[in-house]
Phi, psi and omega in degrees: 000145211257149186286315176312332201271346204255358164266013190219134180298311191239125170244139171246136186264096179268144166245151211206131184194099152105030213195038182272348164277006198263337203255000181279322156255030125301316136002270160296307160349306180277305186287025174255000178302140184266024117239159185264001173295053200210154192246133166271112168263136178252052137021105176242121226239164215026215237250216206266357161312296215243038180287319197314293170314316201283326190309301190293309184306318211283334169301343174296332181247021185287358158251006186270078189286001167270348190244134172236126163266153170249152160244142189270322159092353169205172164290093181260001152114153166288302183320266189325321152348293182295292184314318199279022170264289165355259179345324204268306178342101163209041173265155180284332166249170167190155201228131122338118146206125178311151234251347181230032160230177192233167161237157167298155158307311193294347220275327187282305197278338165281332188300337180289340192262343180281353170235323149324357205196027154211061202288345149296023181220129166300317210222161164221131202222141177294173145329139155273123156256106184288078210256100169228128212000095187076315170309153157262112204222101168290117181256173186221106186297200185252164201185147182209112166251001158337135158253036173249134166302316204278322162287329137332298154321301215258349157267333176284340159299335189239017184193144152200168130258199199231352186295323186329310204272072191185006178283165159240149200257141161286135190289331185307319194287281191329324130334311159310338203236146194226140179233112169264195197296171187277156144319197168244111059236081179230326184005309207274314220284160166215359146326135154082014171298310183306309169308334201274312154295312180279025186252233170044258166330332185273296200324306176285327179170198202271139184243084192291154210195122159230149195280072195196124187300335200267017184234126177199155165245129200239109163274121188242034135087027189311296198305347209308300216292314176304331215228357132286344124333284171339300202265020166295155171228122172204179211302284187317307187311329185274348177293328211264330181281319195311293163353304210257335119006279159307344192264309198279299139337314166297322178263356172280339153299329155335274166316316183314333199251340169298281174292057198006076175225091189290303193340309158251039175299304197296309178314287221296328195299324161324297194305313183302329184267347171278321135325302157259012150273340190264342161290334164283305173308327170273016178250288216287354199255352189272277215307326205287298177320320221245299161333282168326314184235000000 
């Protein structure tokens, strides 16, 4: 363990690419948290074109012995990005945070006081606060504190987001949990990934959620155009989601068999199967709609 690592509690991964005016208030974000037992990696991903901006922030913070950048020096996909800040991790916790959001001052130390004072629970996860254009939108994610593995499982089949990962994670769990690549032709896509981790995460333990204004993740909707690509619909795109679907399914069977709990393979295969028919019926009952009118 690295000497930063053995003063500091929380390590945060911002991933990063082509944005360096965008991360100065992430940044500034962080450094108003009211507590300071936490370290910053900055991850900056392709080549040395796109160096420049970053060069110049990381001298602004060159006395700043908590925040360190990596540079990747080529183009390594957004999903490995995230991971290779993961991989850099050997603090007892660790957070995500996009390269264009912010946390509340208050956001860091509760989420650190909901897993101290919850050892049966992997992730602790804040407000969402949803900023598109101009709107403002307080969201309350999803969370599953059940203590049954399986009553977990069975509200993550049936209602979720992707907000967990903007959560803060115990590293040991989090680490535990694997994404492989999308099949082809998804490769490229990086929407919904995220779900295949918190399906991972219920399996070891509680995804904890408290009712307090003052822990909030504030998205301010940078990312919307990448996941809108992702979501266009014409013949191939909607051939391409039904893939990812069958894809996405397959490793939550996955997971299942990892964490030998076969016992529920038939429920889960049911739950599941019930989950993507109701997602081909809402792309066909969307397309019909759109057609019509």
């Amino acid at each position: 363990m690295s000497d930063m690592s053995k003063n500091n509690l929380v390590t945060i991964g911002i991933p990063t690419y082509k944005r360096p005016e965008l991360i100065i208030n992430s940044l500034k974000s962080l450094e108003k948290q009211t507590t300071k037992n936490f370290q910053i990696f900055i991850s900056v991903n392709g080549d040395e074109r796109n160096n420049s901006g970053y060069e110049e922030i990381e001298h602004l913070y060159r006395n700043n012995n908590k925040v360190s950048f990596f540079y990747q020096n080529k183009n390594i996909g957004s999903i490995k990005n995230f991971l290779f800040l993961l991989s850099k991790c050997q603090t007892k916790y660790f957070m995500w945070l996009a390269d264009d959001d912010t946390v509340s001052p208050e956001c860091l130390e509760i989420l650190v006081d909901i897993l101290d004072k919850n050892k049966d629970a992997v992730t602790a996860v804040p407000y969402w606060e949803r900023i598109i254009d101009d709107k403002i939108d307080l969201i309350v994610p999803s969370h599953f504190h059940q203590d049954n593995i399986l009553s977990r499982i069975i509200k993550f089949c049936a209602k979720t987001d992707d907000v967990f990962f903007y959560g803060l994670h115990k590293t040991e769990n989090i680490k535990k949990c694997s994404f492989k690549d999308f099949w082809k032709p998804n490769k490229e896509l990086i929407s919904q990934w995220a779900y295949i981790y918190i399906f991972d995460l219920l399996f070891q333990g509680k995804i904890i959620f408290r009712f307090d204004e003052r822990a909030k993740w504030t998205n301010n909707g940078s990312s919307l155009k990448q996941y809108s690509i992702d979501g266009k619909s014409n013949l191939f795109s909607n051939f391409k989601k039904i893939i990812k679907e069958i894809n996405i399914n397959y490793q939550y069977i996955f997971k299942i068999i990892k964490w030998k709990k076969f016992h529920f393979l038939p429920i889960m295969f049911f739950l599941l199967t019930l989950f993507f028919f109701r997602k081909l019926f809402k792309l066909a009952k969307n397309k019909i709609f759109k057609k019509k009118t």
